[in-house]
C-alpha positions in Angstrom: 110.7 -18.7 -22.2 108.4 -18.0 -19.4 108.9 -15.8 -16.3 108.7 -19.1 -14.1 111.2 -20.8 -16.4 113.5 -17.8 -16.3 113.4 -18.0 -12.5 114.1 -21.4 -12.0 117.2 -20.6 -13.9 118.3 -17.8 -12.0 117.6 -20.1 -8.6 119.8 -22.7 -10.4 122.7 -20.6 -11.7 122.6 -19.0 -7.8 122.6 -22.8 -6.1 125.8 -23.7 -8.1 128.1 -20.7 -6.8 126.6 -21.4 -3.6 128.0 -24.8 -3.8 131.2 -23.1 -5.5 131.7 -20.9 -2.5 130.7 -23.9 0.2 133.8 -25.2 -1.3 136.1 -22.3 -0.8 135.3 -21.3 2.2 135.9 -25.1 3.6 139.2 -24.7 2.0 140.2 -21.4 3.2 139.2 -23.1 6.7 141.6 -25.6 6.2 144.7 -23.0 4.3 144.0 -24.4 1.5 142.0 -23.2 -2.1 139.2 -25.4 -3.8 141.7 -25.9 -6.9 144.5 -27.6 -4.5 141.9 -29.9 -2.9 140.0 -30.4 -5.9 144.1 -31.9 -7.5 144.6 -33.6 -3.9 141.1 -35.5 -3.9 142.0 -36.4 -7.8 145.2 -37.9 -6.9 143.7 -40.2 -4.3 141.0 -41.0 -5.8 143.0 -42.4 -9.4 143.5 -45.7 -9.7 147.0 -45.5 -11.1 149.5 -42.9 -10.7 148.3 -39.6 -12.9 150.8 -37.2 -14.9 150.7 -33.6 -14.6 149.1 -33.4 -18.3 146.2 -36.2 -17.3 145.1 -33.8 -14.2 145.6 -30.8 -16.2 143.2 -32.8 -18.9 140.7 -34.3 -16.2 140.3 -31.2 -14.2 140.1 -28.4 -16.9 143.0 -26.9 -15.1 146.2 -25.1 -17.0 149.5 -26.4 -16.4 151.1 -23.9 -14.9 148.7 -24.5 -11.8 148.5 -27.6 -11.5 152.6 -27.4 -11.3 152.1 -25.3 -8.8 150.2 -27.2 -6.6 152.1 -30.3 -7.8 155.3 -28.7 -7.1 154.4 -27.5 -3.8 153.1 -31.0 -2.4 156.4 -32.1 -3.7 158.1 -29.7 -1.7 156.3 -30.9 1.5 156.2 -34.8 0.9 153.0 -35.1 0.4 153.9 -36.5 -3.2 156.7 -38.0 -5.2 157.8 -38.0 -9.0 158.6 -40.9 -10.8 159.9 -41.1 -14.4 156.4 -42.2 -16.8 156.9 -44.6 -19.5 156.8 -42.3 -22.4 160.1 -40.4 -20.7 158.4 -37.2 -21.4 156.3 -36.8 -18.3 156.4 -37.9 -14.7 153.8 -40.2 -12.5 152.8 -38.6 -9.2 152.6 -40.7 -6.1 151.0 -39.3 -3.2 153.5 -40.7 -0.6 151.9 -42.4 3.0 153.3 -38.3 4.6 150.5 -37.5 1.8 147.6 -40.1 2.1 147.8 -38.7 6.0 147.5 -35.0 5.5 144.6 -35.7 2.5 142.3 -37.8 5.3 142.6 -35.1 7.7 141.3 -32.4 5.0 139.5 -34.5 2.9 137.7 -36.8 5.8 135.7 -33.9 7.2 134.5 -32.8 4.0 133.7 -36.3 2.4 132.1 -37.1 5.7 130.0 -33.3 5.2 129.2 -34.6 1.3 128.0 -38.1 2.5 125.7 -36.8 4.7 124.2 -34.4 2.4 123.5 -37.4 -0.2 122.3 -39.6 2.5 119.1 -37.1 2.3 118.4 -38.3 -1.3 116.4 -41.1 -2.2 118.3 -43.7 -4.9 116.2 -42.2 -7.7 116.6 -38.6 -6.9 120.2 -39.4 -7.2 119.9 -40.8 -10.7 117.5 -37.9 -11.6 119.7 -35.5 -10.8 122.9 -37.1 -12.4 121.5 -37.3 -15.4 119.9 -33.9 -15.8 123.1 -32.5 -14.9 124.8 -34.6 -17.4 122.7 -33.6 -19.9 123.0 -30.1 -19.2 126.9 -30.4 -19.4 126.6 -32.3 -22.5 124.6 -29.6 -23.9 126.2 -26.6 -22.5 129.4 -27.8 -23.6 128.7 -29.0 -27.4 127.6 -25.4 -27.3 129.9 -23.1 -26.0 132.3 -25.4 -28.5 130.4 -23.8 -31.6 130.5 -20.6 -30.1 133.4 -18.6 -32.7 135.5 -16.2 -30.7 
């Protein structure tokens, strides 16, 4: 691997907790952590209701925080519970008390992401969604054959 190569990696790996930390420190602005508005944005953004076990599964998160967070927009309306069909698990429905508090965090920093993209072109868009699929892809089928 060259020294250029090596550095463009570096740049790369410093760019993504850049972008982590953009995250958290919008949601700290806002009370929040990047996990809750990360499950929020999910729940809106579903087309059906989602269990606790399909966010835990789409997000990568464990259960015991996504109950958290679950448990506390419960707590303040922002969500309901509803008896699934298998019986062993329950829908979440962010109520209208939630849909109102999401726009008012989540507007702001859609709005903020929408911007940013609007200074791609179309194919600089597809470039970069595919290299960072492909990196995912990879990374992933090989931190599976990694033995612990």
């Amino acid at each position: 691997m060259s020294n250029d190569s090596r550095k463009i990696k570096s740049a790369i790996k410093e760019i993504s907790h850049r972008l982590d930390s953009l995250y958290d420190s919008y949601a700290k602005s806002v009370g929040l952590n990047s996990t809750t508005i990360m499950v929020l944005q999910h729940l809106l953004d579903s087309e059906k209701p989602q269990t606790q076990k399909e966010v835990c599964n789409t997000l990568g998160l464990p259960k015991q925080l996504v109950n958290s967070i679950i448990k506390t927009f419960w707590e303040q309306g922002f969500v309901r519970l509803k008896e699934a069909k298998d019986r062993r698990n329950k829908d979440i429905i962010v109520t209208d008390e939630g849909r109102t508090y999401a726009a008012k965090i989540l507007r702001p920093l859609d709005d903020a992401e929408s911007a940013a993209w609007d200074s791609f072109t179309d194919d600089e868009i597809i470039y970069l969604s595919k290299s960072l699929e492909k990196y995912t892809d990879t990374f992933e089928g090989i931190l599976k054959n990694i033995p612990i």
